[in-house]
N, C-alpha and C positions, 0 to 999 in steps of 0.2 A: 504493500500500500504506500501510495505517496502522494504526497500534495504540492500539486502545482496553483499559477498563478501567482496573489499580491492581495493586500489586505481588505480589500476592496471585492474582487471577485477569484473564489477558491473552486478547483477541480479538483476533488478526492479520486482518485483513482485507485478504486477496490472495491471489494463486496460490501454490499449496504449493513450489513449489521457490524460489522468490525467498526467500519468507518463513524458511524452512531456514535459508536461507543467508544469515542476518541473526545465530542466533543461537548462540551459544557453542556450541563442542565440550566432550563431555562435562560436561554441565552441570543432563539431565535423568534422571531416577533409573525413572520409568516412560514408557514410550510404547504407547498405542493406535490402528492404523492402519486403519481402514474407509474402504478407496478404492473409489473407481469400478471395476465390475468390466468393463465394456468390454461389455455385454449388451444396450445402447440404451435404458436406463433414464431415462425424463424428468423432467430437476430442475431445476423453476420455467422450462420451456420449453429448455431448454440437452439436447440428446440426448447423452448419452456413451457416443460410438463410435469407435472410433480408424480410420482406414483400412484398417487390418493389424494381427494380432494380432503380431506383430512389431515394431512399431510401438506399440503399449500395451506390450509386457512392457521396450520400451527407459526410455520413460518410467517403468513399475514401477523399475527396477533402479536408474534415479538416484534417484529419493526413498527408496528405500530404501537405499542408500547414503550418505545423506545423514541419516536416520535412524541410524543405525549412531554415523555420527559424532557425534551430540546426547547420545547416551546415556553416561550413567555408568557407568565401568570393572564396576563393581557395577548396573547396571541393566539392567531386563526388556523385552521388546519381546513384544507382541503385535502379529498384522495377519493380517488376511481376505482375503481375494478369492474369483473364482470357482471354482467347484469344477475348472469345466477348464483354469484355469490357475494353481490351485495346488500341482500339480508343478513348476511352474517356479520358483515362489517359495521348497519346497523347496530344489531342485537348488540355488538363487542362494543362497539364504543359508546352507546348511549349509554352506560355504564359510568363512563369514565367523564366525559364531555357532555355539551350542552350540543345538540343536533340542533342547529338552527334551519337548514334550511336543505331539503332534497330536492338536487338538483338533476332537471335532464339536459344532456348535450345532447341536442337532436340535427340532424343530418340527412339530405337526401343520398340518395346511392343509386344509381344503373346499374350497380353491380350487384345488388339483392336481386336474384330469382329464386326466389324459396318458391315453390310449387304447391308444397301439402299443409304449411305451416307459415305463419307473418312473420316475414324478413324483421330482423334487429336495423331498425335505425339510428340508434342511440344509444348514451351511454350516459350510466347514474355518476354521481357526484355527490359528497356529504360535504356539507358547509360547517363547521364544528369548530367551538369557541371552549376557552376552558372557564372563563364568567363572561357569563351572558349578561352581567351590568357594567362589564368594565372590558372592550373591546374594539379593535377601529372598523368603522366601515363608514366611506366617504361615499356617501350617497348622491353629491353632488357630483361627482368626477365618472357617473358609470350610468346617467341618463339618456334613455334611450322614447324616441316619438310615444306619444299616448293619441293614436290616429282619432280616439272617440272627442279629443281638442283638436288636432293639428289638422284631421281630414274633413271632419263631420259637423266639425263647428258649434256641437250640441251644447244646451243651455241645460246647467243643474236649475233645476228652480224650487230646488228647496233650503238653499240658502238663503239667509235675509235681503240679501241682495242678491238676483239671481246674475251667473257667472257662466260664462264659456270654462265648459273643462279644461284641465290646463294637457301644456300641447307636449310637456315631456314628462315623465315619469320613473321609478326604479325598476329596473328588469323584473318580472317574474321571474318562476324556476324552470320554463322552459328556454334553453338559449339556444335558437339557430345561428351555427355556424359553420360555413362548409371545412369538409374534410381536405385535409392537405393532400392535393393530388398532384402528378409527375411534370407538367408543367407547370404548375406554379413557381413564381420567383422565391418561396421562400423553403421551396421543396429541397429536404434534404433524404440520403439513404437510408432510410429506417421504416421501418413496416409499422410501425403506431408514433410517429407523427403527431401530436399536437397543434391546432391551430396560434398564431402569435395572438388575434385576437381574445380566443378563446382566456389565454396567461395576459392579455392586456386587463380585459374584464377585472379579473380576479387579483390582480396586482395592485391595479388603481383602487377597488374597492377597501381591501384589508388590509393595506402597506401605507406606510406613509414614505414619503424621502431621506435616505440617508438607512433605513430599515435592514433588517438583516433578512430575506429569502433564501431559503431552502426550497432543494431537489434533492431526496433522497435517489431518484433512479432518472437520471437524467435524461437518459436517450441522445436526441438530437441538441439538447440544454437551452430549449427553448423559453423555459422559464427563468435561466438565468439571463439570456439573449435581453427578454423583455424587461426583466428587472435593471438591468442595466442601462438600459434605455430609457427607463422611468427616474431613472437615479437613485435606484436602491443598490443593497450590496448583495451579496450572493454567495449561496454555497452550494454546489454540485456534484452531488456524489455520482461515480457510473465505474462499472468493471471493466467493461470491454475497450480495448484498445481503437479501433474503430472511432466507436462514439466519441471518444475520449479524442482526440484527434478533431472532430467535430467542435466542441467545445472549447477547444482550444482555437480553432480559428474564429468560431461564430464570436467568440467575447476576445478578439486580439490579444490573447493571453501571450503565442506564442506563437513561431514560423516553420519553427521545424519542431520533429517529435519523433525521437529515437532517428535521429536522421535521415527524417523524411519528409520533402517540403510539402507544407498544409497549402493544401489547397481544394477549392470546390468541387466536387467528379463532375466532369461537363457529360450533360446528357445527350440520348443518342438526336433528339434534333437539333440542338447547338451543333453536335460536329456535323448535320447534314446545313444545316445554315451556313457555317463558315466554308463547306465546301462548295457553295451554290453562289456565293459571294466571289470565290476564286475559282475559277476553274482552269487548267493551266491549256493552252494550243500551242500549237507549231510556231507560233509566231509570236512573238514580242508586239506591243503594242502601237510600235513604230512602223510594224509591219514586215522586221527583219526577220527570218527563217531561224528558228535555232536546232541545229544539229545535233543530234544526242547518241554517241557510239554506242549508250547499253538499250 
C-alpha cells in the first residue's frame, strides 16, 4: 500500500479495508461509496464475485463500519450497491445512522432487452447523516426547475396573498442522469463509471469548501475529479493499478507511474478521426511525386 499525491488530494493505492484502517476516526466530513456490487462485473480482468452473497454482504458491513468511523460527528455518507442487496445495507445501517433520504439514480438504457422480466434502470443510493440536527446540506447550491412555476405559471391560492409557485426547487429522490457512455468526453475505461454530474449533485449538496471527500473505491476517481473542482480536498482509495493511473492523471497528481507516461487511451473513433483528417497520397501537397523504395 502506498500513498500518492499532496495534502490536498490523496491516492491510496491498496485494498479498501487496510487502507480505512490507516486513517483517523472522524476526521472526514463527506464520504462517497461505489463498491462492487457482487454481479460478476469485469475490472481490468479481476471478476467480482464473492462465493456467497453472504459472504459479500460480510465484507459490505466491515467497510462500512469502518466508514462510519472516518466520518465527522457532523458528516454525510452516501453509498450504492445492488439493487438486491440494498435492503440489506438499509436494515445494516439504519442501525447505526440516520437514513435521511433513499435515493434513485435513474437512467435510460437501449441496452435493456429483458424479454420475460422489467429491465433494471437504476440504481438505489442511501443518503445517511450521523445527526440528523447537526449536518451540511446546501440546499441552495443543488436547485433544480419546479416546471409547476417555471412552465405552468400556476397560482397557489391558498396563501394570503395568492403566488405563482416558485420556478426552482430541491431535487427529489428520483435523479435522472444519463449513464456515462463510450463517446462521451468524460468517458473513461471502467465498466461502472459514474456520472461527474451525478458526484456534482452530491458534493455541492453535503460538502462545503476546503472539506475533506472520501472515495473509498475509487474506480475512474470521479468523485475526487469533482471535489477538486469544487474546491474541496480528497481522499481516494483504489487497488488496481489501472484505475490508479487514472487518478493520477484525472487530478494532475502525476505524469508518469511506475514509468509509464499517463495519458488518456484514445478511442477507437478519435484514431479513425485523426486518420480521416490525414490521409497520406503519392503526392505532396505541392503536387510533387514522393517515391517510396519499401
Amino acid at each position: 500500500m502506498e500513498t500518492l499525491g499532496n495534502e490536498q488530494h490523496k491516492i491510496i493505492h491498496g485494498d479498501a479495508l487496510a487502507a480505512l484502517k490507516t486513517l483517523p476516526n472522524s476526521s472526514v466530513d463527506l464520504i462517497f461509496a461505489d463498491p462492487p456490487y457482487n454481479i460478476g462485473k469485469n475490472f481490468n480482468g479481476h471478476i467480482e464475485k464473492w462465493k456467497t452473497e453472504e459472504a459479500y454482504l460480510e465484507w459490505c458491513y466491515e467497510w462500512l463500519d469502518l466508514c462510519i468511523q472516518k466520518l465527522k460527528p457532523n458528516g454525510s455518507f452516501y453509498v450504492m450497491t445492488a439493487t438486491q442487496f440494498m435492503p440489506f445495507f438499509d436494515i445494516y445501517l439504519r442501525k447505526k445512522l440516520d437514513i435521511l433520504s433513499r435515493l434513485i439514480w435513474y437512467y435510460d438504457s437501449s441496452g435493456v432487452q429483458a424479454k420475460k422480466y422489467y429491465g433494471s434502470m437504476y440504481e438505489p443510493i442511501l443518503f445517511c447523516v450521523k445527526d440528523k440536527n447537526n449536518y451540511t446540506f446546501n440546499s441552495n447550491n443543488i436547485l433544480v426547475e419546479a416546471k409547476t412555476g417555471a412552465k405552468r405559471k400556476l397560482i397557489d391560492y391558498r396563501k394570503a396573498v395568492p403566488t405563482v409557485y416558485n420556478s426552482e426547487k430541491v431535487p427529489g429522490n428520483v435523479w435522472e442522469f444519463a449513464r456515462v457512455r463510450y463517446r462521451m468526453d468524460e468517458y473513461e475505461n471502467h465498466p461502472t463509471q459514474k456520472p461527474v454530474a451525478l458526484l456534482e449533485r452530491i458534493i455541492k449538496a453535503s460538502s462545503n469548501e476546503g472539506d475533506l471527500v472520501m472515495d473509498p473505491f475509487s474506480g475512474t476517481f470521479t468523485t475526487c475529479f469533482v471535489a477538486k473542482e469544487l474546491g474541496r480536498n480528497s481522499i481516494g482509495i483504489e487497488l488496481q493499478d489501472e484505475y490508479v493511473k487514472i487518478g493520477l492523471r484525472r487530478l494532475h497528481i502525476a505524469k508518469e507511474f511506475k514509468g509509464e507516461k499517463l495519458q488518456k487511451e484514445i478511442r477507437t473513433f478519435e484514431t479513425e478521426k485523426i486518420a480521416n483528417i490525414y490521409q497520406p497520397t503519392l503526392f505532396e501537397p505541392n503536387g510533387t511525386y514522393i517515391h517510396n523504395d519499401h
